[in-house]
N, CA, C and O atoms as a GROMACS GRO file, in nm:
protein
  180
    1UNK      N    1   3.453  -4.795  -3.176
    1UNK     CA    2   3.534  -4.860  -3.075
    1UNK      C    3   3.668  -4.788  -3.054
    1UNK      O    4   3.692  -4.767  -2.935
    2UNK      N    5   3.738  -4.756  -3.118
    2UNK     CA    6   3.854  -4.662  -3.172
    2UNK      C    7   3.841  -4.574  -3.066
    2UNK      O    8   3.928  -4.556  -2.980
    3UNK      N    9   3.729  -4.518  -3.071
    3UNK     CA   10   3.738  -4.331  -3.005
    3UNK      C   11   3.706  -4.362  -2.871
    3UNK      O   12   3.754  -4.286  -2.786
    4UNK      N   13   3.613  -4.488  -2.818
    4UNK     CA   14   3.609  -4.565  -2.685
    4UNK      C   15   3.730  -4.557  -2.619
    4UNK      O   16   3.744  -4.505  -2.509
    5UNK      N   17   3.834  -4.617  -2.697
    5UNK     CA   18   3.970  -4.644  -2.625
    5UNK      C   19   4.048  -4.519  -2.610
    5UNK      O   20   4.082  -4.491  -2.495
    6UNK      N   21   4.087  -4.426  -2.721
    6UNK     CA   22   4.125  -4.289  -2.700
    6UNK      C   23   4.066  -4.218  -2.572
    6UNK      O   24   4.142  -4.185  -2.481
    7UNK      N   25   3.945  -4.197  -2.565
    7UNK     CA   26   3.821  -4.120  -2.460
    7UNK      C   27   3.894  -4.219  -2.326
    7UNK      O   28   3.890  -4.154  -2.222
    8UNK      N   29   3.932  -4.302  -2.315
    8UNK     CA   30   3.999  -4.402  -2.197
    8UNK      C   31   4.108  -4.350  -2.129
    8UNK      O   32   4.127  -4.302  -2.018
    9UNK      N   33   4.201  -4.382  -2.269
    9UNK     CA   34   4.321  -4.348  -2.249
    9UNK      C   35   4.321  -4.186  -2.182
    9UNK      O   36   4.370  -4.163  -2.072
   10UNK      N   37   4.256  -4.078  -2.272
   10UNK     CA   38   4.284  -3.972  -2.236
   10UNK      C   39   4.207  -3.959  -2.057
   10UNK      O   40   4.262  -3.874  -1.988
   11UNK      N   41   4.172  -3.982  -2.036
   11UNK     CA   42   4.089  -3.977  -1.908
   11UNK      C   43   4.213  -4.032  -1.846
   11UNK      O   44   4.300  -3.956  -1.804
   12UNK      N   45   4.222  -4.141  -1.842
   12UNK     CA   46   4.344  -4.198  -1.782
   12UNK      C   47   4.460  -4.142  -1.763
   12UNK      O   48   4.540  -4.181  -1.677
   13UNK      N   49   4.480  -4.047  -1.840
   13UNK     CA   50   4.675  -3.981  -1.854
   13UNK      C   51   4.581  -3.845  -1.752
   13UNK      O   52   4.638  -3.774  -1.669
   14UNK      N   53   4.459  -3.837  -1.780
   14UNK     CA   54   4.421  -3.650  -1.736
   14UNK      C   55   4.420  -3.644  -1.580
   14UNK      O   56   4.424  -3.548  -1.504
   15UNK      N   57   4.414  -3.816  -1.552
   15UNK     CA   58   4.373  -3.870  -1.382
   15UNK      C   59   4.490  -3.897  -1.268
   15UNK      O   60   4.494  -3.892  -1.145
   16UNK      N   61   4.605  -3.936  -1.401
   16UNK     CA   62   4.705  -3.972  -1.339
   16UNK      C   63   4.800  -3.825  -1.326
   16UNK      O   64   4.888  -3.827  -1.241
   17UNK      N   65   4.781  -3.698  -1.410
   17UNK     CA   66   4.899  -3.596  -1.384
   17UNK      C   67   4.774  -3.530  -1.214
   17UNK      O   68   4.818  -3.483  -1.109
   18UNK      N   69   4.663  -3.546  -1.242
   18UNK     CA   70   4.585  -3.446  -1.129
   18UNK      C   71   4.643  -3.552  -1.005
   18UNK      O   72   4.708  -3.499  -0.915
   19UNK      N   73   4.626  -3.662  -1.001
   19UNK     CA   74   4.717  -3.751  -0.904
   19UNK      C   75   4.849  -3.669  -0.891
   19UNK      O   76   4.865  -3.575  -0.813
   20UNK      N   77   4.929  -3.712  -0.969
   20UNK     CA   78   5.077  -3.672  -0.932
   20UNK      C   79   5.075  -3.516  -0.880
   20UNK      O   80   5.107  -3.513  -0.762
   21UNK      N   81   5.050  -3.398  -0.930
   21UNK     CA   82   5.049  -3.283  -0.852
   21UNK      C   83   4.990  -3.286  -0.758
   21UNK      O   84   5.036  -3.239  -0.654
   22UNK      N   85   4.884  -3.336  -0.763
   22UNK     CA   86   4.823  -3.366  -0.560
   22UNK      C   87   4.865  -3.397  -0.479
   22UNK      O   88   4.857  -3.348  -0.366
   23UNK      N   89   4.966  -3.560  -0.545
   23UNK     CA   90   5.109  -3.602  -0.455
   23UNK      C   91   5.195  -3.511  -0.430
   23UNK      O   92   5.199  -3.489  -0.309
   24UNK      N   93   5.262  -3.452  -0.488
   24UNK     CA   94   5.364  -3.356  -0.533
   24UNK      C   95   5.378  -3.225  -0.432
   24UNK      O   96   5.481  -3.172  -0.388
   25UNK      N   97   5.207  -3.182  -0.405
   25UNK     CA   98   5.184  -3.090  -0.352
   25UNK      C   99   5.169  -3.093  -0.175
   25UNK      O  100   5.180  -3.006  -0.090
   26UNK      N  101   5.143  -3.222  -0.171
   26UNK     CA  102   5.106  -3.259  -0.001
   26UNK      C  103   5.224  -3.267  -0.012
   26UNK      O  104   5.265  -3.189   0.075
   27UNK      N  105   5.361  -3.335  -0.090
   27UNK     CA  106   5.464  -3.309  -0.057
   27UNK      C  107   5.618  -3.222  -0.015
   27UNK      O  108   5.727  -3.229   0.042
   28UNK      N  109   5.540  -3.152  -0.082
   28UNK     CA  110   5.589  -2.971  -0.053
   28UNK      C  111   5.648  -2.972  -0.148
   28UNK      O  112   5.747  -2.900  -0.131
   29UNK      N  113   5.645  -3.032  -0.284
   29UNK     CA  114   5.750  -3.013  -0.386
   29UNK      C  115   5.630  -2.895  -0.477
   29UNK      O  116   5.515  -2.851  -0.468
   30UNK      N  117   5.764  -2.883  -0.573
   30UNK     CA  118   5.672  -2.728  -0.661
   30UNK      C  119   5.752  -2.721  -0.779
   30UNK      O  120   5.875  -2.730  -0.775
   31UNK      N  121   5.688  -2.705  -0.879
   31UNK     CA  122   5.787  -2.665  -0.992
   31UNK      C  123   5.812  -2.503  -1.020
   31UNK      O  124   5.801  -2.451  -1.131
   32UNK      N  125   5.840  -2.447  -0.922
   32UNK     CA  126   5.875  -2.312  -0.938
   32UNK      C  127   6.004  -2.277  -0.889
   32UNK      O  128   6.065  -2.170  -0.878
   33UNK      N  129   6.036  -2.439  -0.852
   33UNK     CA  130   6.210  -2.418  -0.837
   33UNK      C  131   6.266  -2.323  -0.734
   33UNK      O  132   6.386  -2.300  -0.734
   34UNK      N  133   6.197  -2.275  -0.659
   34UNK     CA  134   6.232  -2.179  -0.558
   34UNK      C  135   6.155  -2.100  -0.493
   34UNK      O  136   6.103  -2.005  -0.553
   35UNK      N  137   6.134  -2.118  -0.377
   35UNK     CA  138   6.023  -2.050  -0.295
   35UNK      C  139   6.021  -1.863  -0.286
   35UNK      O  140   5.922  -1.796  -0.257
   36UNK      N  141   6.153  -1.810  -0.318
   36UNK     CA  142   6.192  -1.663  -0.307
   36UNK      C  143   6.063  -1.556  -0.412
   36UNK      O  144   5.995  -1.460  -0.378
   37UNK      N  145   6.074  -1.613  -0.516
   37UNK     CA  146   5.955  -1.563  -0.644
   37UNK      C  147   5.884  -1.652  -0.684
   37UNK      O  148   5.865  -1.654  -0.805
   38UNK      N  149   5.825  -1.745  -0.608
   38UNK     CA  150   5.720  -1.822  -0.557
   38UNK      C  151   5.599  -1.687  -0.542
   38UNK      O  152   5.607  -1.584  -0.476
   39UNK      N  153   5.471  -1.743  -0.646
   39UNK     CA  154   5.382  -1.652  -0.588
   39UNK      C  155   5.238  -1.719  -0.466
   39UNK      O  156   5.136  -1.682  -0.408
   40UNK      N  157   5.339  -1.852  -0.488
   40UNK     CA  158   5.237  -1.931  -0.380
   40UNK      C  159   5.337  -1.976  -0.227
   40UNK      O  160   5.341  -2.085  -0.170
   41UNK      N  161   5.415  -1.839  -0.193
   41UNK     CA  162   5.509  -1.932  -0.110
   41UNK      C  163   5.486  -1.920   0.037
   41UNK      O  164   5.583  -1.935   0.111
   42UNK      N  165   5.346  -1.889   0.097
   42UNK     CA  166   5.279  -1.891   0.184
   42UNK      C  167   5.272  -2.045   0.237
   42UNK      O  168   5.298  -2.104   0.341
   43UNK      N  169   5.214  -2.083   0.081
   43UNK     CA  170   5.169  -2.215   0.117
   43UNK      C  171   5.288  -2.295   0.141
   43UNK      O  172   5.241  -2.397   0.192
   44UNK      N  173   5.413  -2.310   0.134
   44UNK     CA  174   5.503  -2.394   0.106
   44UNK      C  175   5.556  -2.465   0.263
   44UNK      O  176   5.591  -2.383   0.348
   45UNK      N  177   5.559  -2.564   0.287
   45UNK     CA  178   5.630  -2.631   0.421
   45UNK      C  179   5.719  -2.545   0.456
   45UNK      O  180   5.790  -2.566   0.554
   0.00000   0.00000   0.00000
């Protein structure tokens, strides 16, 4: 039962960061702090 709830939890935290960068990303935010040496800065709004 133990490893049930762990196997949960971890699914749960792995669901919610792929959420938040998905948000993050339609939002034009980026953690590269700056679009200049950005190697994705094509993509950027």
């Amino acid at each position: 039962m133990p490893a049930i709830i762990l196997i949960a939890l971890i699914l749960s935290y792995t669901g919610f960061i792929i959420y938040k960068k998905t948000k993050d990303l339609k939002e034009g935010k980026s953690c590269c702090g700056g679009c200049s040496s950005c190697s994705s800065k094509g993509e950027c709004k």
